[in-house]
KEKETI-423986 format. One record per residue (C-alpha): x, y, z; residue in one letter; chain. Coordinates in Angstrom, 3 decimals. Layout:
N
X / Y / Z / A / A
...
This chain:
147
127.590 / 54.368 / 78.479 / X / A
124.059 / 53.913 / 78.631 / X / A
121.189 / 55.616 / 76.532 / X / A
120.674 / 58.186 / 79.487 / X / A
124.135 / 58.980 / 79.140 / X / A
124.755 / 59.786 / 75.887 / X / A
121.397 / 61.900 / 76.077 / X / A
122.897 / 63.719 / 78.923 / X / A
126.133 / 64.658 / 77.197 / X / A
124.322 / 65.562 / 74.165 / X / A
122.190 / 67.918 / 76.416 / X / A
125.095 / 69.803 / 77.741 / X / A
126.866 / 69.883 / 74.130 / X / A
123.479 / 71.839 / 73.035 / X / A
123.903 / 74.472 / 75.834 / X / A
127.531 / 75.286 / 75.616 / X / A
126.467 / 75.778 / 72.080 / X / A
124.227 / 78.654 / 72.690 / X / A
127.566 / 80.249 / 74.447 / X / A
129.403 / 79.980 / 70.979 / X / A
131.472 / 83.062 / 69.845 / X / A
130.606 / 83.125 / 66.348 / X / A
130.336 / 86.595 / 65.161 / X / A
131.370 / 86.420 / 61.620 / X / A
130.142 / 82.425 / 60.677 / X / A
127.506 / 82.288 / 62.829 / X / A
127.898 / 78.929 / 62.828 / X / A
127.489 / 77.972 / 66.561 / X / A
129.163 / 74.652 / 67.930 / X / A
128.832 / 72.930 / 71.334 / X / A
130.735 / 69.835 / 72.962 / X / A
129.881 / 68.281 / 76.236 / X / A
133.446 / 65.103 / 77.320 / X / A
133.201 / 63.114 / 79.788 / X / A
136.516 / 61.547 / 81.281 / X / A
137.136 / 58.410 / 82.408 / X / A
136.540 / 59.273 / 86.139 / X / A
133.171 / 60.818 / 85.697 / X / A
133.827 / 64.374 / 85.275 / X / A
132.429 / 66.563 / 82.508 / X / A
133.663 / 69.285 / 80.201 / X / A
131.550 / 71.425 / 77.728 / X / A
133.214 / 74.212 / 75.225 / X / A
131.989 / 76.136 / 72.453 / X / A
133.664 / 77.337 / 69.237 / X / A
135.589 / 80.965 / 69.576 / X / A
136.150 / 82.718 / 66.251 / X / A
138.515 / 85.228 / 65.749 / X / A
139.204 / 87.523 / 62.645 / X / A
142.118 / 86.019 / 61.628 / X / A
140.127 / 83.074 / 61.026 / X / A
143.103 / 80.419 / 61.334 / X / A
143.029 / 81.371 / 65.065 / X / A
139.624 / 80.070 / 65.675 / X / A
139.028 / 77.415 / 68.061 / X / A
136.706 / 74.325 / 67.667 / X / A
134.327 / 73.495 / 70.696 / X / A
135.858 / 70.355 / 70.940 / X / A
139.643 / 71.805 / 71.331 / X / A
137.898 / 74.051 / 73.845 / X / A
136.382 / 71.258 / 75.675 / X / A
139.541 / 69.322 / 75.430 / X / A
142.271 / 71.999 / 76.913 / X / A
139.923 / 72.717 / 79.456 / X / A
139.603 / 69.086 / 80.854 / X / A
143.576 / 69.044 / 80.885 / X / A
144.003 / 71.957 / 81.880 / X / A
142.126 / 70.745 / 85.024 / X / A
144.553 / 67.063 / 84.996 / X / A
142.286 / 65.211 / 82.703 / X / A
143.933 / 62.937 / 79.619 / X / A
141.715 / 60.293 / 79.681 / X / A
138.616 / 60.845 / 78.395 / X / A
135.546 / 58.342 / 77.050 / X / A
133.102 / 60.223 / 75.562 / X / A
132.163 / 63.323 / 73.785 / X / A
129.214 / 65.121 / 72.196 / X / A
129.159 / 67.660 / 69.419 / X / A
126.034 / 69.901 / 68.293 / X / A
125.556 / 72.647 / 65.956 / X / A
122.197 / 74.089 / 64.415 / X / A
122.328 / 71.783 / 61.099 / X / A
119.000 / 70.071 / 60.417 / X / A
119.940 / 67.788 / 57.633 / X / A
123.155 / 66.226 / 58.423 / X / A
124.995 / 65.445 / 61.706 / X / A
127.895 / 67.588 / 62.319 / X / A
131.539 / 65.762 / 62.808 / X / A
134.918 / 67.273 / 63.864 / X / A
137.096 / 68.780 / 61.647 / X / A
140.546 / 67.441 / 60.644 / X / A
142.576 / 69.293 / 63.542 / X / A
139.872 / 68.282 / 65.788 / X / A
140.301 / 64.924 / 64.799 / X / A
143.779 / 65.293 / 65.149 / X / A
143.339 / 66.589 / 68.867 / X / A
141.038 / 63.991 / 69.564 / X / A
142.917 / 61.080 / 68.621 / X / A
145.726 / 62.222 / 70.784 / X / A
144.246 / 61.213 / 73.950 / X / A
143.051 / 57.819 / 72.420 / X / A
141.634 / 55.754 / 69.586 / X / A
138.738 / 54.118 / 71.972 / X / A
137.426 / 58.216 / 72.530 / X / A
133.394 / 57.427 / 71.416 / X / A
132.331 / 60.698 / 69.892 / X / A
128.407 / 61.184 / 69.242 / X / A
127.594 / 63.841 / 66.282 / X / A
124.267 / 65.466 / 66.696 / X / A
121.558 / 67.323 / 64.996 / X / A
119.522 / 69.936 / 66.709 / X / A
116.807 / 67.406 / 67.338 / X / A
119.181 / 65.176 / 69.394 / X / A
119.151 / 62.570 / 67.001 / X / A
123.195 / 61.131 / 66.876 / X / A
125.828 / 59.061 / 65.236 / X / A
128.270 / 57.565 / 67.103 / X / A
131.890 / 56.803 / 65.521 / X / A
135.396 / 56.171 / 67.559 / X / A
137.908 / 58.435 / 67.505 / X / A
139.842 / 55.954 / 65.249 / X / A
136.962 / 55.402 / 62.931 / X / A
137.091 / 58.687 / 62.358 / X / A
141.023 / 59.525 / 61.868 / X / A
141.848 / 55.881 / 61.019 / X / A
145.380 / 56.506 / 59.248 / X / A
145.920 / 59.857 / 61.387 / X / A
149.783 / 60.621 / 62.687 / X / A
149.367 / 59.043 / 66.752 / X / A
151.731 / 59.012 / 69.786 / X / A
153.015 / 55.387 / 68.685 / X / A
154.216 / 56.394 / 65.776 / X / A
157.155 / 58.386 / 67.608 / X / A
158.474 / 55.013 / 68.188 / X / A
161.382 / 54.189 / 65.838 / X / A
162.297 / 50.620 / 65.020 / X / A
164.284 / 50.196 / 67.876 / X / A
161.856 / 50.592 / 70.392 / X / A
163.753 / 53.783 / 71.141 / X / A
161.218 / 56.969 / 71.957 / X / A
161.499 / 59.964 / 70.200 / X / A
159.173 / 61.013 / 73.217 / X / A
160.527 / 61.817 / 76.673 / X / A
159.207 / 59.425 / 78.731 / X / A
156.693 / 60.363 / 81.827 / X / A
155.035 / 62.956 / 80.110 / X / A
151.018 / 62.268 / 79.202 / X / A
């Protein structure tokens, strides 16, 4: 993915931030994925009361691109409104991430569009994955056909 790219996804993560539900953080969050095939994605973060049933952009982003047949995505873009550091997924984001691949490049913004850029595996590099439904036999715990 070339510079243009990854400024392009970054754009996009920026304005489905400014849709973020955020009433009682107001701590606004934006993703912009882009699967394999081209297509692209955006969510924002939805907050609810009880705050354990708050969604992350990037779970937003996510559902909605498999919702729609996607499950194989390359890239992704996050943004929020911090200044001073670059803002990364949270654990179950990581965890929803990883699910749909270690190779997933995900670039972490600042409001200037400045990024980092880690792998999904860089950053949940011990994290439970598909393969470890495998036992020792080569026998899946997994019904087969379905991903």
């Amino acid at each position: 993915m070339d510079d243009q790219g990854v400024q392009k996804l970054i754009s996009l993560s920026h304005k489905a931030k400014e849709k973020a539900y955020c009433r009682y953080s107001n701590f606004r969050v934006g993703c912009a994925l882009l699967t394999q095939e081209g297509d692209v994605f955006t969510g924002c973060n939805v907050e609810n009361v009880s705050y354990g049933l708050t969604i992350c952009a990037e779970r937003t982003a996510l559902v909605k691109a498999v919702s729609e047949g996607h499950h194989k995505i390359k890239a992704m873009a996050i943004s929020s409104d911090m200044k001073h550091e670059f803002i990364s997924p949270c654990g179950a984001c990581r965890q929803f991430i990883i699910e749909f691949g270690g190779d997933i490049k995900v670039y972490m913004t600042k409001p200037d569009s400045s990024y980092t850029m880690l792998t999904s595996q860089e950053l949940m590099p011990l994290g439970p994955q598909t393969k470890m439904l495998e036992n020792d036999h080569g026998n899946s715990m997994i019904r087969r056909g379905e991903n």
